[in-house]
N, C-alpha and C positions, 0 to 999 in steps of 0.2 A: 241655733239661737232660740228656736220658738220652745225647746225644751228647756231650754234653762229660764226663759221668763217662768213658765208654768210652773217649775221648781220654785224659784223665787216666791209668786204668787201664792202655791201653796203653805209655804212656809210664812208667809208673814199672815196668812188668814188664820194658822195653827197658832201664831205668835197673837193676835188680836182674839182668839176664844180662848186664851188660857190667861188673860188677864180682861173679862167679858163685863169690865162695869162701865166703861166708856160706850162698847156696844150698845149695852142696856138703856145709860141715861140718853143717846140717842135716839133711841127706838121710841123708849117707854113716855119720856116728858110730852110729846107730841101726841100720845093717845090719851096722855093723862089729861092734858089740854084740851082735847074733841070731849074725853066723859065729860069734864066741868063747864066746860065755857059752850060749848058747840050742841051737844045733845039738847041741857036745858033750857039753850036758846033760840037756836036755829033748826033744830034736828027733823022740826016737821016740818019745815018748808024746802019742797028737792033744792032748786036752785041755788038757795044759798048755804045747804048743807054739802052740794056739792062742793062748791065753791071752797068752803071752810077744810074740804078734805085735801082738795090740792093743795091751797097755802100750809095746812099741817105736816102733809109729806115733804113739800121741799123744805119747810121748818128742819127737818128731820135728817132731809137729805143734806143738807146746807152743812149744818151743824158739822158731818163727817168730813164734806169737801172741804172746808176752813177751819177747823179748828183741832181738828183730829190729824190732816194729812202735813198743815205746817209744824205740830209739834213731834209729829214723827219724822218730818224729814230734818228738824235742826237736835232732834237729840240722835237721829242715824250722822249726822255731821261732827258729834260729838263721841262716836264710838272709834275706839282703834279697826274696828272689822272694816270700816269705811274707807277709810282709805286703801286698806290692804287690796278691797275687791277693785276698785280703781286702777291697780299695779296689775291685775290680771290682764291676760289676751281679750277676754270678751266686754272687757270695761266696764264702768257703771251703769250703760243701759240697760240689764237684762234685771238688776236690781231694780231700779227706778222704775221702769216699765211695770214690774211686777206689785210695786209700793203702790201705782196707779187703778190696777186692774183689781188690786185687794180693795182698796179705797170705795172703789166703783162698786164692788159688793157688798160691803159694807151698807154702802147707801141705799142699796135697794134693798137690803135687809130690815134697813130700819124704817121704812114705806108701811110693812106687812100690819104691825099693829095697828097702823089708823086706819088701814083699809076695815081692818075687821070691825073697829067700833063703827064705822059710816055705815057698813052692811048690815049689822045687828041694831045697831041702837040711832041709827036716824033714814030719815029719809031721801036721801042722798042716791041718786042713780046717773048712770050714765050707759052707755052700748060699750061693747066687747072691745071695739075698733077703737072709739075714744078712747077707754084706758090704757087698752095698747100704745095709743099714740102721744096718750099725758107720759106713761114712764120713758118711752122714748124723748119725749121734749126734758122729762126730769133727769135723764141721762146729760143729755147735752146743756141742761139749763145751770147745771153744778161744774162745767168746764170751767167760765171767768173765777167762779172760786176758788177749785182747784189751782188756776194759774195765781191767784191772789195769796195762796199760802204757799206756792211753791217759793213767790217772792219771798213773803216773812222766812219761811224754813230756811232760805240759800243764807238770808241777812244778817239774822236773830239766833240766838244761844238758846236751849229750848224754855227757860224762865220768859225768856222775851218773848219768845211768840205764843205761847201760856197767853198773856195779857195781852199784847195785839190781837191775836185773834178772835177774840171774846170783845176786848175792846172795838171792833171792825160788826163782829157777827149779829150782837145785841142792837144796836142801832141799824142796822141795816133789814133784820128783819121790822124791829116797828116802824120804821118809816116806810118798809116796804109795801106796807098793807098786808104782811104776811098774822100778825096775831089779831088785827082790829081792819075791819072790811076799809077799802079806801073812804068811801060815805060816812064814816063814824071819826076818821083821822078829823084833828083840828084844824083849822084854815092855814096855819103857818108850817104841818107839817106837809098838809094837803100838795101846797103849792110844791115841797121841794120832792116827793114821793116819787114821780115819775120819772128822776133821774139819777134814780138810784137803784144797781142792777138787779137787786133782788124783784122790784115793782114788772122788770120786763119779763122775768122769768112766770111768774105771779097771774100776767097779763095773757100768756102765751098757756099756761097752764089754767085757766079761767076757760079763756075761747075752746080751748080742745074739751074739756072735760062738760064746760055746761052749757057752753054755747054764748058767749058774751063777744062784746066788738071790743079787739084791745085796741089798748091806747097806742098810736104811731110813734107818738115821743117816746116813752116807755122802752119803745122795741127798738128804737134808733139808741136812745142812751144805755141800753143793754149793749149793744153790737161796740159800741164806742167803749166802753167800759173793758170789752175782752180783748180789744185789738191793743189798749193800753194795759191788761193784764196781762197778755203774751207778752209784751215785750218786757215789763217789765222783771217777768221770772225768764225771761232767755237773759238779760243783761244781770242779774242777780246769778245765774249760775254760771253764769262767764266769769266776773269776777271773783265767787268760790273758788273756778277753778284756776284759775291766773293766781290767787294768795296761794292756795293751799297745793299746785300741784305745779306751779311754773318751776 
């Protein structure tokens, strides 16, 4: 089994660098974003430059878990090879597993560029241990999204989750405090910010990287948000599979 995900894995990361614009605008908007908005603003002062690097990575990482992994898995729902792999002995998970694990690379690939503007052009620092343990939090912190597009991808034609997912991801980072620091958000957006999962991931990548006290609610309405994203991509691909293979 563990050789055929790595097959699988291989294959769809060969399949994402040979059509590499979707890689790119992942990667690149969010460093584009640190040059213009974060250098000339924030870039000399460490802590909030740090700050500005973590919200830009998982900017970046987000981006792949939602909006990249629902439109791959409702146009793989729309290919004849989909099903066929379904009809084999080893079933869908060695594919799936592999769509996950390409995903997850994906996303730490598109990390690399904001790192390098924070290092070169501001003054943003943190210790070895801290970064280690921000992209470990940014690993885990793109799960609820992940489960969020597995829902769209099970539900939606890939036109549909095109605009769901973009529909979902844009608001969710600005409310998140992910483009504009929470302190600078308006009163009305202020209030609703912390309950919305991007703000807990945000919160948990703040405290590791530069040292801030996250907010409780944040972290509790993160946690509530994945347990209602699990279920909802376990009940989305139960009924995929109940239409299309009962």
């Amino acid at each position: 089994m563990s050789s055929l995900v790595a097959a699988h894995t291989r294959y769809l990361l060969l399949e994402q660098l040979r059509v590499p614009i979707g890689l790119l605008a992942g990667a690149l908007f969010p460093a584009i974003s640190m040059v213009a908005f974060v250098v000339p603003l924030a870039g000399g002062d460490p802590r909030p430059a740090t700050m500005a690097t973590g919200s830009l990575m998982f900017f970046g990482a987000m981006a792949g878990a939602l909006i990249g992994l629902s439109i791959t898995v409702a146009q793989d729902r729309e290919q004849p090879w989909n099903p066929y792999l379904r009809t084999l002995p080893a079933g869908p998970l060695p594919r799936f597993t592999g769509r996950i694990l390409a995903t997850l690379a994906v996303t730490l690939v598109s990390v690399v560029p904001v790192l390098l503007v924070a290092v070169f052009l501001t003054e943003a620092t943190t210790t070895p241990v801290r970064l280690l343990l921000g992209l470990g939090v940014l690993v885990v912190g793109v799960v609820p999204f992940m489960l969020m597009a597995l829902f769209i991808g099970f539900v939606m034609t890939a036109k549909g989750a095109i605009a769901m997912s973009q529909a979902l991801f844009f608001p969710m980072a600005i409310v998140g405090g992910l483009l504009l620091p929470p302190a600078m958000l308006p009163d009305f957006i202020a209030v609703v910010s912390p309950y919305v999962p991007t703000r807990g991931v945000a919160e948990l990548l703040w405290a590791i990287t530069a040292g801030t006290t996250p907010d409780p609610v944040a972290l509790v309405a993160l946690a509530v948000w994945t347990v209602v994203a699990a279920a909802g991509a376990a009940w989305a691909y139960r009924r995929d599979e109940g239409r299309r293979f009962s």
